[in-house]
C-alpha positions in Angstrom: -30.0 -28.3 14.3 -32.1 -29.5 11.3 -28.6 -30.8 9.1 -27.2 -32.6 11.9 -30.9 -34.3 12.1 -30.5 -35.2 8.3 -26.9 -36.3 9.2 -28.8 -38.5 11.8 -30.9 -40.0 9.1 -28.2 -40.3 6.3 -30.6 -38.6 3.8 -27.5 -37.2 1.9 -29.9 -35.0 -0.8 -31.5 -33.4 2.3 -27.7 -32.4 3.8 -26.8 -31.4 0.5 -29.9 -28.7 0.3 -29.3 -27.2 3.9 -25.2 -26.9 3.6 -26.5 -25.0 -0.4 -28.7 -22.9 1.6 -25.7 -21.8 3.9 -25.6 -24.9 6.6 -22.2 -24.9 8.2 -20.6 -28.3 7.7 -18.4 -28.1 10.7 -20.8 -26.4 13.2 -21.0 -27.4 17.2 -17.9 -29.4 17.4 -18.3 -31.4 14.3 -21.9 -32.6 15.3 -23.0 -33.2 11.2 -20.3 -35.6 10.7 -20.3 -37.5 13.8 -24.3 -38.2 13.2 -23.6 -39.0 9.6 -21.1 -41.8 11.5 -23.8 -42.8 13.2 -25.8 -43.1 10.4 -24.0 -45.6 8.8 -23.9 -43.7 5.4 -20.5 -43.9 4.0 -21.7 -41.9 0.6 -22.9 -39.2 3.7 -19.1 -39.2 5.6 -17.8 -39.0 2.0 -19.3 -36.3 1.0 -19.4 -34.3 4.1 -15.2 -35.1 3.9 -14.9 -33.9 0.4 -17.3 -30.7 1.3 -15.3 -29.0 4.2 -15.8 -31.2 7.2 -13.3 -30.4 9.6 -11.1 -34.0 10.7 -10.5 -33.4 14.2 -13.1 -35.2 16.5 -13.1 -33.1 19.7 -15.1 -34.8 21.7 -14.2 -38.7 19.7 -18.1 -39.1 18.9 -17.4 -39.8 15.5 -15.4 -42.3 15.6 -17.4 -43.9 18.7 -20.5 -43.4 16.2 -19.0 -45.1 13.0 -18.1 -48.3 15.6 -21.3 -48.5 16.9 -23.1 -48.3 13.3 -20.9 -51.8 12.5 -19.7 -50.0 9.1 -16.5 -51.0 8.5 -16.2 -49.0 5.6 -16.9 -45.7 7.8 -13.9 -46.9 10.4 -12.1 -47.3 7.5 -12.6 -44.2 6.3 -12.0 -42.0 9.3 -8.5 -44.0 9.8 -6.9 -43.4 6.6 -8.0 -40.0 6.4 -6.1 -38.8 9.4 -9.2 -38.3 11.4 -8.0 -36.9 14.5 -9.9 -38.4 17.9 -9.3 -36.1 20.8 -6.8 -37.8 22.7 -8.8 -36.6 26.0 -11.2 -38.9 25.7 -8.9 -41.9 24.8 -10.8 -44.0 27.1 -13.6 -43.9 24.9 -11.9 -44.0 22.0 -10.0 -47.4 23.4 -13.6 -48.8 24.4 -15.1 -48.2 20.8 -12.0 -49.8 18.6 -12.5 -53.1 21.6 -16.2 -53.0 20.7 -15.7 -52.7 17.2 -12.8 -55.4 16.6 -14.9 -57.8 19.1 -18.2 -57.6 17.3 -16.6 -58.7 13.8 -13.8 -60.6 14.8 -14.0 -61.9 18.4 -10.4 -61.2 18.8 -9.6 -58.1 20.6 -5.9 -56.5 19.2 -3.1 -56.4 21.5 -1.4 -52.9 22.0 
């Protein structure tokens, strides 16, 4: 539990000693990356990406996460890489992208 705490806390050196020290990047359901979402550290979601992360969101927490930090850059990021949001949990998934495209916009997209 200690690298998805760092995820939490977007302390990127600290996630890069416990994944060198044998941290799985893609352990419990992607839990590292979604909490690096949360974090709001795109240099984190980078490098967890370009280190092995795995891009399907099982459970849609990371993408829910990145909304709620406000980081456009982090949405960004999980939409052109080809993040996949578990299509079980669309609901949420729907709810977040409203949330997200209200707070910075006020307009909400049509589907």
């Amino acid at each position: 539990m200690l690298l998805p705490k760092a995820c939490s806390n977007g302390k990127l050196e600290t996630v890069k000693y416990f994944v060198n020290y044998g941290a799985e990047i893609s352990h419990q359901n992607n839990l590292p990356i979604s909490k690096a979402c949360k974090s709001g550290s795109i240099e984190l979601v980078e490098w967890l990406m370009k280190n092995g992360a795995n891009l399907i969101d099982p459970d849609g927490k990371a993408f829910e996460y990145a909304c709620a930090s406000n980081s456009f850059n982090i949405v960004k990021k999980i939409a052109d890489s080809g993040f996949q949001v578990n299509s079980g949990n669309y609901k949420n998934f729907e709810d977040s992208l409203k949330n997200y495209f209200s707070f910075f916009s006020g307009n909400i997209p049509e589907r």
